[in-house]
C-alpha positions as CSV (number, residue, x, y, z in Angstrom):
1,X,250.4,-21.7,-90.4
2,X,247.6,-21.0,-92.6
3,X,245.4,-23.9,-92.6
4,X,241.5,-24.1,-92.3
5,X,242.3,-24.4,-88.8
6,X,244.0,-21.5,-88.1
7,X,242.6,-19.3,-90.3
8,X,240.0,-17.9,-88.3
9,X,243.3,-16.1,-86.1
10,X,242.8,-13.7,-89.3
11,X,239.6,-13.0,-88.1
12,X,240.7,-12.4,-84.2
13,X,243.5,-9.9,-85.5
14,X,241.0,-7.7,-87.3
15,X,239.1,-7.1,-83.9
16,X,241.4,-7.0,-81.2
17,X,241.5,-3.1,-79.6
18,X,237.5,-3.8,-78.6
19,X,238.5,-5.3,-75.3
20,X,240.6,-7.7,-73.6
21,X,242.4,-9.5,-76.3
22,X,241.8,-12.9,-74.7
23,X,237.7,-12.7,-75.3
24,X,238.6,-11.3,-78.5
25,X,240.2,-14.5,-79.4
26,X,237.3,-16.9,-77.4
27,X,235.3,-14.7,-80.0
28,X,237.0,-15.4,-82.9
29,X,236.8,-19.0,-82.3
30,X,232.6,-19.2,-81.1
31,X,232.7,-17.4,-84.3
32,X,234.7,-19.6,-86.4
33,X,232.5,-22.6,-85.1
34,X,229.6,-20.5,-86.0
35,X,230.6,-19.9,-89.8
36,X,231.9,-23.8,-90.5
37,X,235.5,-22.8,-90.3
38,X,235.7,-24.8,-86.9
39,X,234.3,-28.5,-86.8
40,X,233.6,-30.7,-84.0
41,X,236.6,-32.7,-83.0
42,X,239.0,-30.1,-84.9
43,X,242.3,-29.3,-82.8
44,X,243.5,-25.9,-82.5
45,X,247.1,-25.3,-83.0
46,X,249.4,-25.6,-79.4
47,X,249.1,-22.3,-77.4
48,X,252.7,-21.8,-77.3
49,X,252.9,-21.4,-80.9
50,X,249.5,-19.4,-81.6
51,X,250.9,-17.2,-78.6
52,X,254.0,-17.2,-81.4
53,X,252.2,-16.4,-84.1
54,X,250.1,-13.8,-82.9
55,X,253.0,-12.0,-81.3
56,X,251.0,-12.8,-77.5
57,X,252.6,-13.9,-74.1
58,X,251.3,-17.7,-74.0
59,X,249.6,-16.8,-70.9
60,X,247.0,-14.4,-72.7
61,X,246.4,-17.5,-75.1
62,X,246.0,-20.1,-72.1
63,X,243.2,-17.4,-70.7
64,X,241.3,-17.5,-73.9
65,X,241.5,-21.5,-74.0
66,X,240.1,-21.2,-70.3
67,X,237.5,-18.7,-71.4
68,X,236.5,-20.7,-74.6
69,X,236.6,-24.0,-72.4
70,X,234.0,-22.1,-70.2
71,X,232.0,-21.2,-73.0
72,X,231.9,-24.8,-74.1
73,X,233.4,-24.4,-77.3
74,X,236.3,-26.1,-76.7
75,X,238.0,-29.2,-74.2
76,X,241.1,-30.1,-73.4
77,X,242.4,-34.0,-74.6
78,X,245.6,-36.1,-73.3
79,X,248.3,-35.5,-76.3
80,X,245.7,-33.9,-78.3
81,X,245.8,-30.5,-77.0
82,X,242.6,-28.1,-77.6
83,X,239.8,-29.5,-79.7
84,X,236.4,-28.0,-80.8
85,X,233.3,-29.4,-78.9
């Protein structure tokens, strides 16, 4: 799972331990968008397997979709999961 989408979970992993990991990955993702990693319309990977692949109880994922949502970075679409504002 290294794709342009996905690769800004690199960027999440080097700065978890300054807080609750959650708005370290909402972070990682405003800053993704920020730097043109993350485009309009992209779709982040299901939570399930991010929660996988970062070694995270899905629940800690779903808060960071809630927290992102509330940051208006992201929305949630029918069969299309998570996808970037």
């Amino acid at each position: 799972m290294t794709s342009k989408k996905t690769s800004w979970i690199s960027e999440m992993e080097r700065e978890t331990g300054h807080g609750p990991v959650y708005l370290a990955i909402a972070d990682a993702i405003e800053k993704a968008i920020s730097a043109g990693r993350l485009h309009p319309g992209d779709t982040l990977p299901p939570q399930r397997l991010l929660a996988d692949f970062m070694g995270l109880h899905v629940n800690t994922v779903n808060r960071a979709m809630r927290e992102a949502a509330r940051r208006g970075l992201t929305y949630g679409k029918t069969r299309r999961g998570t996808v970037i504002r």
